[in-house]
Every structure is written in structure tokens, then in C-alpha cells.
N, C-alpha and C positions, 0 to 999 in steps of 0.2 A: 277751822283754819288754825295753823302751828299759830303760836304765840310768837314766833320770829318772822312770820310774815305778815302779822298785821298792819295796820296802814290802809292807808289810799294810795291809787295808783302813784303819782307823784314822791308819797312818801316808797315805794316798791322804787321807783326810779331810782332816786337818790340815791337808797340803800344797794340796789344789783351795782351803779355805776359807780359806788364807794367803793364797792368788793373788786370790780375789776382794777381801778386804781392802788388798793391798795395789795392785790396780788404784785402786780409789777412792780412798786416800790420794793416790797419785802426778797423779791427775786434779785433785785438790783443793789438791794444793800447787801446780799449774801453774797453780791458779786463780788460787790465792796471785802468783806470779810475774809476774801480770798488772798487776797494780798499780804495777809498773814502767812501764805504758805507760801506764794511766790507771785512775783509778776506773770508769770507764764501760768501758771493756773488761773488767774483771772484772765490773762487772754483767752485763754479755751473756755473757759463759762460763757463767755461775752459773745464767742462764735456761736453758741450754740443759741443765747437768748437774742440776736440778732434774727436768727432763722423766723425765730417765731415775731418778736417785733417790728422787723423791718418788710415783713410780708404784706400784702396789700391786706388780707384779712385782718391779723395783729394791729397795722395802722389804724384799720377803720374804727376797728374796735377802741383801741385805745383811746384815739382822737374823740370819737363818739361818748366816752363815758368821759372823757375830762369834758368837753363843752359839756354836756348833760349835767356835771356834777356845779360846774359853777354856775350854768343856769339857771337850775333848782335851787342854788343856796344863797341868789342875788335874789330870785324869787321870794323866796322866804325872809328875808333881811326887809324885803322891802313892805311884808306882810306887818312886822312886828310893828308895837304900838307901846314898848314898852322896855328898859335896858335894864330893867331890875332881873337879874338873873342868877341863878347858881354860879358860884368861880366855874365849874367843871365848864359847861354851857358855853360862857362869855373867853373862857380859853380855848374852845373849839372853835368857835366864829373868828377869833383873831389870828389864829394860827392858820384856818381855811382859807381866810381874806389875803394871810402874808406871801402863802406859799403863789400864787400865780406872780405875782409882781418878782419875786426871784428864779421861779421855772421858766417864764419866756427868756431869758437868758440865757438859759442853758439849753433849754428847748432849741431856739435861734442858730445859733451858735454853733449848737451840733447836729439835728438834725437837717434846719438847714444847709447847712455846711456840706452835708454827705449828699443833701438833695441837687443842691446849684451847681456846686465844684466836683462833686464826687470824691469828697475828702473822705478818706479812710480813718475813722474817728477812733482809733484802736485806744485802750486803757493809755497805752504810753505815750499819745497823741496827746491828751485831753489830761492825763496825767503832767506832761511836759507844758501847757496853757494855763495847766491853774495854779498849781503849784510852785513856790506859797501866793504869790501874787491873790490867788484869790479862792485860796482854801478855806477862811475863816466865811468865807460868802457860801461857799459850800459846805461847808461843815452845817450852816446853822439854816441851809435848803432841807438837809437832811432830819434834821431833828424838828424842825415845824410839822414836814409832811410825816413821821413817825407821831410825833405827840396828837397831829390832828385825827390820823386814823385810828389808834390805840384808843382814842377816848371813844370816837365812834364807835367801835369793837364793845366796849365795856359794856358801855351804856344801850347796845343789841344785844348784849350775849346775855347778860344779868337778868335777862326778863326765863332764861331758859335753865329748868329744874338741876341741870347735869355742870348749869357752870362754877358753883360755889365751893364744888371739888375741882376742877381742873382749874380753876385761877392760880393757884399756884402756881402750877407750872405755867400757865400762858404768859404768866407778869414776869417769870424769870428768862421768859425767851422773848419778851416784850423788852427787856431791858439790854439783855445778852446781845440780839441782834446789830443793833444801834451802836453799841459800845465798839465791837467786833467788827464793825462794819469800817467807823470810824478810826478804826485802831491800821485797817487794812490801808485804807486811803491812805494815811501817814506813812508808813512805813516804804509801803510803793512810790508816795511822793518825794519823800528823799533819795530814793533811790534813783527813780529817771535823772530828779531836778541833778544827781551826782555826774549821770549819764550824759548829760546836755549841755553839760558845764565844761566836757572834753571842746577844743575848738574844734569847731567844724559839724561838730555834732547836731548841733541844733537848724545848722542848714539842710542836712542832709535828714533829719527826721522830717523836715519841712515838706520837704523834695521828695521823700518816700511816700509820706503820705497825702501826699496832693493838697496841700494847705491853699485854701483861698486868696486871689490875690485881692490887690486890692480892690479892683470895681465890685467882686462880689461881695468883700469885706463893706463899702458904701453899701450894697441891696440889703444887705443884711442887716447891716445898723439901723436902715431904714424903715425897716420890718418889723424891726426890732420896737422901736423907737413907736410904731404905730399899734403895734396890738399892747404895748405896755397905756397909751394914752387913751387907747379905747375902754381897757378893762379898766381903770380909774374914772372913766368916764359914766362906765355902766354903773359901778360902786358909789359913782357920785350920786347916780339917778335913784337908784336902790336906798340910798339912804335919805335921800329927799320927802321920796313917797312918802313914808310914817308921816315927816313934819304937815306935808301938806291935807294926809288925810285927819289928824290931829288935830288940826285949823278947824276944817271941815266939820268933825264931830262936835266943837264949841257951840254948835247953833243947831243940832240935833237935840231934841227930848230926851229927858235923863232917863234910864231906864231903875230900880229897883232892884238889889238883890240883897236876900235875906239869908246869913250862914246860919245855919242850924246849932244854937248853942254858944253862936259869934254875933258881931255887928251886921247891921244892914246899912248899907252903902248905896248913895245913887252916883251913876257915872250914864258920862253921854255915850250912847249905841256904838258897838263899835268892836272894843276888843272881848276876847274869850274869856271863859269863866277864869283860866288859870292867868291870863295877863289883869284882869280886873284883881284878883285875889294878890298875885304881886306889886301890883300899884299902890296895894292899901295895907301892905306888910301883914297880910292876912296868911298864913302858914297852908299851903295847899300843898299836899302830894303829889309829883309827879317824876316817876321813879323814869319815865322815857323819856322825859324834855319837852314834851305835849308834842310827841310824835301820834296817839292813838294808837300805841302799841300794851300801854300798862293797861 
């Protein structure tokens, strides 16, 4: 088997439903980066990635590997027995954890918004909604869901002979991208927000593009309001588990392990050799994050 697809099925999940999310972001911030050249160039990008995202396949797809991804990674949160971990690691989990709590929002917002009302959520729609009002919300949507997937990327690609040469360049278009992205966003947002500030303007974008009124603006916030308490809810549970399986192993039989050339340690049954070895600041290898890929 390639050394990129080692794992277990679950850990193959994770990783295919990382790629597909993180293909879409990286297409979407190239959206972003367009606005360097023009507003109207990013509308033509967006017609085209519409096609493919707002298709029932593209939907399902998508929708399918974001539940999958944070499935899997509430799963695993709720697996761990142990917070001792590499910075890399515990910045990947915080940053995974951040980005749903800020994407229903935007998610909400817009596509529901195109679903309920048939709002036409064009760049300069969603452009004229955020900006500035609530660019800095967006701005820092952008760089969690970048910094989350770029580490995941590293820390899969690093196991592979060919990548030690190409990181260069991947870290310069790892950074390129986000920057450019961000650069685009700005410079389109002054521009609409200049647009919309003509009087009248901003009724008449409202009006073009089928803005939600209010009853759907209530469905929405409601929607809204309910998958954000759910998913804190789920995160509450997720993080519960360790505590109560931790309890648990307090009245389990110590088990013995003996490091060759190190300490021998007893600890109650339970966590893995690499979470027993971090508990006890015992210095263990693990070049994949005890994915079962090194």
C-alpha cells in the first residue's frame, strides 16, 4: 500500500473528506484573489464554480464530506485520553473546532438564503453584506479554514519521498494563496461598499438581487441559531467522553510498560502506547500524529 494511504478506513475517510473540502476552499479563495483584477472577473469565476457547487451532485458531495469531516474529528476528540500534544496537533484541533462555529453563518446566510428566497448571492451581494460590517469575521473564517487544512496537507504529504523537494514551492503558494485572496476581498470591498453608498443604491441591489425578507430572515436566524447549539452541543459531548472514560479507568488494573533503555511506568488500561508515552513526558516518535501512517 502507498504510504499516503495508509490508515484505517475511518482514518481513509477523514483524509478523502479533507481533500474534498479543502479543494473547494482553495478554488474559493482563488475566487477571492480575483478581485485583484476586477470585480467582474470574480463574478465570472463564481458563475462558473456555481455550476459545479450548486449542482445536486457538487451539493451532496460537499455537504457529505463536511458532516463526514467533523464527524470523524468529534469522534476522535472524544477518543483522546490525553491534551499533551505537539503545538502543530493542538493548532489543528483548535482551528477545526473554530471554523464550524463561524461557517454556519455564512453557510446560513447564503446558501440558505439562495435556497428559501432565491437570493442571488453574486460577489457584490455578499460583498455589499459584509463589508466592513463584518470582514474581520471573515477575514479570520478564511485563515482558520487555510491554517487548518495546510497543516493537515504537511503532516500527509511529509510521509511522501517527492515532498522535501516540492515544499518550497507548496509553502510559497500555501502562503501566496491566503494573502492574494485576502488582498482581493479588500479591495472589492471598498469598492461595492463605495457603490452602495450612491443613495438608492443599496435598495436597488437589494431589489435585484432578491434579498430575503424578513419572515425568511426569522427562518434563517433560526436555523441558524439551531445547528450552531447543536454543534456545541455535540463538542460538549465529545469532550465529556475522555472525562468520564478517565473516571472509568481509575478502578481498572494498572497495566506495565517497560521503554527499552527508559522508565517503566504503570498506568490504568486504556490509552495508546503514544498517549501513555505523552502522559509521562516520555519522548515518542510520531512523525503522523498517531494517524498509523508513519
Amino acid at each position: 500500500m502507498h504510504i499516503l494511504a495508509r490508515g484505517d478506513v475511518l482514518q481513509r475517510l477523514r483524509l478523502a473528506s479533507g481533500l474534498v473540502l479543502f479543494a473547494f476552499a482553495a478554488t474559493h479563495f482563488l475566487n477571492h484573489a480575483l478581485g485583484l483584477v476586477s470585480l467582474e472577473a470574480m463574478l465570472a469565476m463564481q458563475g462558473w464554480r456555481k455550476v459545479v457547487t450548486r449542482s445536486w451532485p457538487g451539493s451532496i458531495l460537499l455537504l457529505s464530506a463536511f458532516l463526514t469531516h467533523i464527524a470523524l474529528a468529534l469522534y476522535k476528540l472524544s477518543q483522546r485520553l490525553t491534551w499533551r500534544l505537539p503545538a502543530w496537533e493542538l493548532t489543528q484541533i483548535v482551528t477545526g473546532l473554530s471554523v464550524p462555529l463561524l461557517l454556519i453563518s455564512h453557510v446560513v446566510y447564503n446558501r440558505g438564503a439562495a435556497t428559501l428566497a432565491g437570493t442571488d448571492d453574486t460577489y457584490t451581494y455578499e460583498l455589499a453584506n459584509t463589508w466592513p460590517g463584518f470582514a474581520l469575521l471573515m477575514s479570520a473564517l478564511l485563515v482558520l479554514v487555510w491554517v487548518h487544512g495546510c497543516i493537515g496537507l504537511n503532516y500527509w504529504l511529509r510521509l511522501a519521498p517527492w515532498y522535501r523537494h516540492a515544499r518550497p514551492v507548496l509553502l510559497a503558494c500555501a502562503v501566496a494563496l491566503p494573502v492574494a485572496a485576502l488582498a482581493g476581498y479588500s479591495v472589492t470591498g471598498r469598492q461595492v461598499a463605495a457603490q452602495v453608498a450612491v443613495p438608492g443604491a443599496w435598495d436597488a441591489l437589494q431589489r435585484a438581487s432578491q434579498a430575503p425578507d424578513a419572515a425568511t430572515v426569522a427562518r434563517l436566524t433560526l436555523l441558524h441559531d439551531r445547528l450552531r447549539w447543536t454543534f456545541l452541543a455535540l463538542l460538549a459531548l465529545a469532550l465529556a467522553v475522555p472525562v468520564v472514560r478517565t473516571a472509568r479507568r481509575a478502578a481498572r488494573a494498572k497495566v506495565e510498560v517497560t521503554y527499552r533503555g527508559g522508565p517503566v511506568v504503570r498506568i490504568a488500561q486504556g490509552p495508546t502506547l503514544l498517549e501513555i508515552s505523552r502522559m509521562k513526558d516520555i519522548p515518542h516518535a510520531s512523525v503522523c500524529g498517531g494517524r498509523a501512517r508513519c
